[in-house]
C-alpha positions in Angstrom: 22.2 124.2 136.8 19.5 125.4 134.4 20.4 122.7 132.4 19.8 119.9 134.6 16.7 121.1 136.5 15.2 121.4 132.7 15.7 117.5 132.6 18.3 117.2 130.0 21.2 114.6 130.3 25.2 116.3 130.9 28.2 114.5 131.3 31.0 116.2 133.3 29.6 119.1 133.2 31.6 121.8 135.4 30.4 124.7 137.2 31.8 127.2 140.6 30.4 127.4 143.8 30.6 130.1 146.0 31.0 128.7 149.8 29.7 130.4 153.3 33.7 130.4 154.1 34.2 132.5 150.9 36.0 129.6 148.8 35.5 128.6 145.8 35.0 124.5 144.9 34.8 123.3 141.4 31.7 120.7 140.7 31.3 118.3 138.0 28.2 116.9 136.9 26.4 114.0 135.2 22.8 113.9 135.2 20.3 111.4 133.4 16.6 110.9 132.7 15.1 107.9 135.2 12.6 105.9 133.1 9.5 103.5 134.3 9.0 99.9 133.1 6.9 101.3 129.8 9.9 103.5 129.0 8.2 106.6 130.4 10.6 109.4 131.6 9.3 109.7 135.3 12.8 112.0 136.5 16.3 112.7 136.4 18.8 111.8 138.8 21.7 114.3 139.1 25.1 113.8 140.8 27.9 116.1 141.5 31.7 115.2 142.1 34.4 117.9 143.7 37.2 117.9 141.4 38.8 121.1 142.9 41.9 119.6 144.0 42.2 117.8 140.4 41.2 121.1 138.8 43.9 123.0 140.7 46.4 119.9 140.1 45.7 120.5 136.1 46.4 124.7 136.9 49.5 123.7 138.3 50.7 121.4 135.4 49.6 124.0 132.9 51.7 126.0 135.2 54.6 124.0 135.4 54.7 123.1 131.4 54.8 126.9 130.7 57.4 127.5 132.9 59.2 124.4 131.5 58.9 126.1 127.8 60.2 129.4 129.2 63.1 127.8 130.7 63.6 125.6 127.1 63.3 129.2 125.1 65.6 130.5 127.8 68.4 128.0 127.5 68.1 127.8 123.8 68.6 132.1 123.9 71.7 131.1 126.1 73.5 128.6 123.9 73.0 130.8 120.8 74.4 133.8 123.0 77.2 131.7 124.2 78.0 130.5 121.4 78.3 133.6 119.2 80.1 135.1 122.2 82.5 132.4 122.4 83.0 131.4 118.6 83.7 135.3 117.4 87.3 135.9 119.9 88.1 132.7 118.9 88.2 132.9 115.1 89.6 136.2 115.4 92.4 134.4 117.1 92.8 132.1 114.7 92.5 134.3 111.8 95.1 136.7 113.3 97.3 133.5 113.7 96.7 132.6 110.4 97.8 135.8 109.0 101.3 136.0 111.3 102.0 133.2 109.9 102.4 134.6 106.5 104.9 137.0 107.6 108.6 136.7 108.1 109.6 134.6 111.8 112.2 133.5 113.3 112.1 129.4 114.6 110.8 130.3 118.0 107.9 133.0 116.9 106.9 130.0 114.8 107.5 127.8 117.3 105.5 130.1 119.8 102.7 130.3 117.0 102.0 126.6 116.7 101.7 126.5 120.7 98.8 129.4 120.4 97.2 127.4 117.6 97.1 124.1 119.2 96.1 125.6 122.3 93.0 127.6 120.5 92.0 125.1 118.5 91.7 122.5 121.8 89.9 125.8 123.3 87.2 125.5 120.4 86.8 121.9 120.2 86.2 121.6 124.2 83.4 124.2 123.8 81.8 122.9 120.2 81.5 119.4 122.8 80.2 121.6 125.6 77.8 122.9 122.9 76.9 119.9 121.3 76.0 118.2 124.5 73.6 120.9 125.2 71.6 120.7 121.7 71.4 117.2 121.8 70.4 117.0 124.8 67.6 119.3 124.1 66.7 118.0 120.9 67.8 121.3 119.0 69.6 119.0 116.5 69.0 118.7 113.1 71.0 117.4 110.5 71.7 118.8 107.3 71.7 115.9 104.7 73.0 117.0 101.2 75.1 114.9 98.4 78.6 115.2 98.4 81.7 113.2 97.4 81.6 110.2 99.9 85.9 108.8 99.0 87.5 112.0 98.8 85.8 112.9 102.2 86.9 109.4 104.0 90.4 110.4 102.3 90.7 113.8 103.9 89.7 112.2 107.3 92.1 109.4 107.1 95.0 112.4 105.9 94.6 113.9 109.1 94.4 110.8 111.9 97.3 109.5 109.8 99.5 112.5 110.5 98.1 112.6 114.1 99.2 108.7 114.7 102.8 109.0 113.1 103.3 112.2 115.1 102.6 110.3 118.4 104.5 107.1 117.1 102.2 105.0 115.7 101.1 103.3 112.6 98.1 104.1 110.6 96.0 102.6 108.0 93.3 103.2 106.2 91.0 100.9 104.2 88.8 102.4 101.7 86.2 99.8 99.7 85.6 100.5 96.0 82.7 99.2 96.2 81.7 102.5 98.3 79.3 104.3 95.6 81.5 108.7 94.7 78.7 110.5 95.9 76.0 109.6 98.9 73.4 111.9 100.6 74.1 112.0 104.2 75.2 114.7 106.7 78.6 114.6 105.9 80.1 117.4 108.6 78.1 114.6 111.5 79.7 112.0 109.2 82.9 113.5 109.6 82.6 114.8 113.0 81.7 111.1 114.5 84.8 109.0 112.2 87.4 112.4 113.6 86.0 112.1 117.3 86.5 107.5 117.4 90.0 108.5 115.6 91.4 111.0 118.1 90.2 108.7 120.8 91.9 106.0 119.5 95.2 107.6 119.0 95.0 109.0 122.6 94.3 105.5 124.1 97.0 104.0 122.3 100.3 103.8 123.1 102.4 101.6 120.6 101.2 99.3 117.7 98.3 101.1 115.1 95.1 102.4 114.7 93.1 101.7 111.5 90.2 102.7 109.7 88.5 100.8 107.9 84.9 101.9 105.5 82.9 99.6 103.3 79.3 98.9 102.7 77.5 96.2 104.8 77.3 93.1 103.0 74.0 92.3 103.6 72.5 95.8 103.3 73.7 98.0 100.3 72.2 101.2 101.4 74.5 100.7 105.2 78.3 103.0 105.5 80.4 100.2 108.0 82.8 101.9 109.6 85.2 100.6 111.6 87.7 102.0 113.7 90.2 99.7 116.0 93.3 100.2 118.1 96.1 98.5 119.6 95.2 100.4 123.2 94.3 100.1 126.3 91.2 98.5 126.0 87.9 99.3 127.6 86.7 96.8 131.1 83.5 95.2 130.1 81.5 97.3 132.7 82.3 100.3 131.4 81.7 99.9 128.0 78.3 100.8 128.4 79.1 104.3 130.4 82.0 105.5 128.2 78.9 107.0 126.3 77.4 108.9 128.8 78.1 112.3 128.8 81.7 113.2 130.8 82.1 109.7 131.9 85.5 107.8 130.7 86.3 104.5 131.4 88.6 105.8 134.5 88.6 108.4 136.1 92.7 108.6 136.2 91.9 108.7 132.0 91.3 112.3 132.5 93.8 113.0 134.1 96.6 111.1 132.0 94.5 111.7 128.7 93.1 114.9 129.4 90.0 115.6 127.8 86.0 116.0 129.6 84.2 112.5 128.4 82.5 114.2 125.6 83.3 112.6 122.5 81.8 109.2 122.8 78.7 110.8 124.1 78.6 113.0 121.2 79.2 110.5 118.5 76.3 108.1 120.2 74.0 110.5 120.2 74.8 111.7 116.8 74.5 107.9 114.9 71.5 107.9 117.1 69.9 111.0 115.2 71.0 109.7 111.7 69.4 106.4 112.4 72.4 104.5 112.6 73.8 101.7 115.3 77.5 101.3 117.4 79.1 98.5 118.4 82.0 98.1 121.1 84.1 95.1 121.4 87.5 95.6 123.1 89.9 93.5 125.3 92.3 95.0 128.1 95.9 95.7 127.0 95.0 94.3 123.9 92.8 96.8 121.3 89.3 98.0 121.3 87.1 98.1 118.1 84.1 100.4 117.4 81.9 99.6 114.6 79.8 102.2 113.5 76.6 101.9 110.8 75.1 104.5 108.7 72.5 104.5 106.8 72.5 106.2 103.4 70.7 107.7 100.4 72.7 107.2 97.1 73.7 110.7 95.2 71.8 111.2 91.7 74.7 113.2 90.2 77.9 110.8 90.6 80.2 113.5 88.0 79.0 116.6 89.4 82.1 116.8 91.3 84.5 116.3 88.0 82.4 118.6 86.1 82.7 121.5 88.6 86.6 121.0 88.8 86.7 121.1 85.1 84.9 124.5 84.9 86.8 126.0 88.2 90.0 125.5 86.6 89.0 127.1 83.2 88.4 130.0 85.0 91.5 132.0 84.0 92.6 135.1 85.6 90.8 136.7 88.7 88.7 139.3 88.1 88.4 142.5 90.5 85.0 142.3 92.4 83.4 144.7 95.1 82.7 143.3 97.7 80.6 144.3 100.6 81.2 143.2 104.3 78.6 143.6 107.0 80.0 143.0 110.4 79.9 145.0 113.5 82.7 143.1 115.5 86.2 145.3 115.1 88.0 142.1 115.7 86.3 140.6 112.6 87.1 143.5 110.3 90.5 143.6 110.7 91.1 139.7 110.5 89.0 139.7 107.3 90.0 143.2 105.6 93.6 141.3 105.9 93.0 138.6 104.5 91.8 140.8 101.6 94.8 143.0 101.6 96.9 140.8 99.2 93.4 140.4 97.0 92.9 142.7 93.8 89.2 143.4 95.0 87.4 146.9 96.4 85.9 145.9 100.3 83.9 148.3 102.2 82.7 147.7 105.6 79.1 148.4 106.6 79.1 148.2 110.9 75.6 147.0 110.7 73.0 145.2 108.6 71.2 149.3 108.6 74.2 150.4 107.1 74.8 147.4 105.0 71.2 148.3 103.1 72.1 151.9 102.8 75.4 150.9 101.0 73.7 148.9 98.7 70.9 151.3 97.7 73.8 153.3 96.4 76.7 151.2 94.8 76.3 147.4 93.5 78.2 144.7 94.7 79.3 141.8 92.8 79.5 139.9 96.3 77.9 140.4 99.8 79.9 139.4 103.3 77.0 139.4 105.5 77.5 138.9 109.6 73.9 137.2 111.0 73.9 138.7 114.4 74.0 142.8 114.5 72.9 145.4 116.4 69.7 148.2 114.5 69.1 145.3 111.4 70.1 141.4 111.5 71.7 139.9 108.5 68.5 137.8 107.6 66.8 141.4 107.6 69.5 143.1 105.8 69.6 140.5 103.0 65.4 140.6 102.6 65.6 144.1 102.5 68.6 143.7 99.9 66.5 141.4 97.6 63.9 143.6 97.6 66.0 146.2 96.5 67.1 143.9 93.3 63.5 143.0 92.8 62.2 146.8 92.7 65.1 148.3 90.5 66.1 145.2 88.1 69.2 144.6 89.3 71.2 141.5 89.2 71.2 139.4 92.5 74.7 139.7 94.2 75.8 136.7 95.9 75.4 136.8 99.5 77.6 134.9 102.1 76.6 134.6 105.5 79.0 135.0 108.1 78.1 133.8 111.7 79.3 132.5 114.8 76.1 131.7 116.1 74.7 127.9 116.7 73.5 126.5 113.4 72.6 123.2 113.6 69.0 123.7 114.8 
């Protein structure tokens, strides 16, 4: 108030009052100098707005955003938790399949063995969807673009729909352009993931005839995948074409139930092209086939012969050498599945139960190699490893490789 009765000119300026009632009321001001004809400052005129309810409207969204971030932080605490708590029984389970199935059984234990695979592995890839939803959905995702073989990639892919087709029945091709450059920069496990989710989904919609995929660059843009997958299925009604990407929607609802499966997939891959900047396309007619056309763009690879060069040098390696090898891991279920795959190994493993113990281990032997679980109780595995650089740094030792072993969310 000082400030306007001394004449000088405010603009939403804000101040408390006190009333008789014992309430507060929040004022804002603007004030100005009133001038005569000659230009002669003769007063100030000095007007006050209530903006309590707008100021307690502004409390309320500062409120409401904090909470919003807490719940965010919250639910991005929960899908890492979830997912380490999920991921580690399963590839214990898988692991301690794996390792039966070296050993000596009988037709129906093998039999019995492929059931508990199938089964675990449908187990995984219904919660990796679950997951997936949930980062993408709260923008948690980020991709992870490096160069890699772009062929051999496609080839694997097409490997596995291909045996997945002939073992329901059908015929698969695949169409791979050599005009598609060896090596491109692109985030090939998303690449990967999208052309495996549009495959399966083919095959399960598809009856009799063929499913094909098809990968070339666009003709018109050079730096553009085109990838193509079509069916000889079911087909998709026109009306739902659009819906069959939203999230546990299918184009019927009696799908599920024939099909199996929660509606994920399509929503997945359209999110995912959405994130690497990339476009789908739907055409499909009932009873006759359905074909999804998918476009990605792309950053050509500097080093085209890296890959031949590091399969020259890999197979000049000669005989294994012994190494010592560390393992950090608290999980028991972990240790035995790893400690046996090592059994058969010629190399020394010890077992540190936590990244603490890890440190202490390496302050008194060196390791050629480091097996380093992320999540542990009394030090973390990004701890443990600082702590072990340090150690290098401070005594002039060689680094040791370190591997990092999680089953925690890593995509964002």
């Amino acid at each position: 108030m000082d400030i306007i009765e001394q004449g000088l000119a405010v603009e939403n300026f804000e101040t408390t009052i006190h009333c008789k009632n014992g309430s507060e009321r929040v004022l804002s001001w603007n004030s100005h100098d009133l001038k005569d004809a000659d230009g002669e400052v003769i007063g100030s005129l000095a007007l006050a707005k209530d903006i309590t309810d707008m100021h307690h409207s502004q409390e309320e969204l500062k409120h409401a955003l904090q909470q919003a971030e807490s719940a965010s932080k919250a639910k991005d605490q929960f899908i890492a938790a979830t997912s380490h708590k999920i991921r580690t029984p399963i590839t214990a389970i898988l692991g301690i399949i794996d390792l039966l199935a070296k050993t000596e059984l009988s037709d129906k234990q093998r039999e019995h063995l492929d059931v508990a695979r199938t089964a675990t592995n449908i187990l995984s890839t219904t919660m990796e969807d679950v997951l997936d939803v949930a980062r993408l959905k709260g923008g948690q995702y980020q991709l992870d673009e490096r160069e890699e073989a772009l062929s051999s990639s496609l080839e694997d892919i097409a490997t596995i729909l291909g045996n997945d087709a002939r073992n329901k029945g059908l015929a698969f091709h695949a169409e791979i352009g050599s005009e598609l450059p060896e090596r491109i920069i692109v985030d090939h496990a998303r690449l990967h993931q999208i052309l495996m989710n549009l495959g399966y989904n083919a095959i399960k919609f598809t009856e009799q005839g063929a499913v094909t995929l098809r990968a070339h660059l666009d003709e018109e843009r050079p730096d553009v995948l085109r990838l193509t997958v079509s069916d000889t299925g079911i087909g998709i009604p026109d009306e739902k074409i659009t819906s069959i990407f939203e999230p546990y929607e299918q184009a019927d609802n009696s799908m599920s139930r024939k099909h199996g499966g929660l509606g994920l997939g399509l929503a997945i891959v359209a999110q995912l092209i959405d994130l690497m900047g990339g476009d789908i396309e739907v055409s499909s007619v009932i009873d006759v086939g359905t074909i999804i056309t998918v476009e990605l763009p792309f950053t050509v690879g500097a080093s085209e012969h890296n890959g031949e060069a590091e399969t020259d040098s890999a197979s000049k390696g000669g005989e294994q050498r012994s190494l010592r090898i560390l393992l950090a891991e608290d999980n028991h279920l972990n240790v035995i599945v790893i400690t046996s795959f090592f059994d058969e190994m010629p190399h020394a493993l010890e077992v540190a139960v936590n990244g603490r113990k890890a440190v202490e281990h390496y302050q008194e032997e060196h390791y050629d190699l480091v097996l380093m679980d992320i999540q542990m109780p009394e030090l973390d595995g990004n701890s443990a490893m600082q702590q072990i650089r340090v150690i290098e740094q401070d005594e002039g030792r060689n680094a040791s490789h370190i591997i990092a072993l999680t089953a925690a969310d890593r995509h964002g």
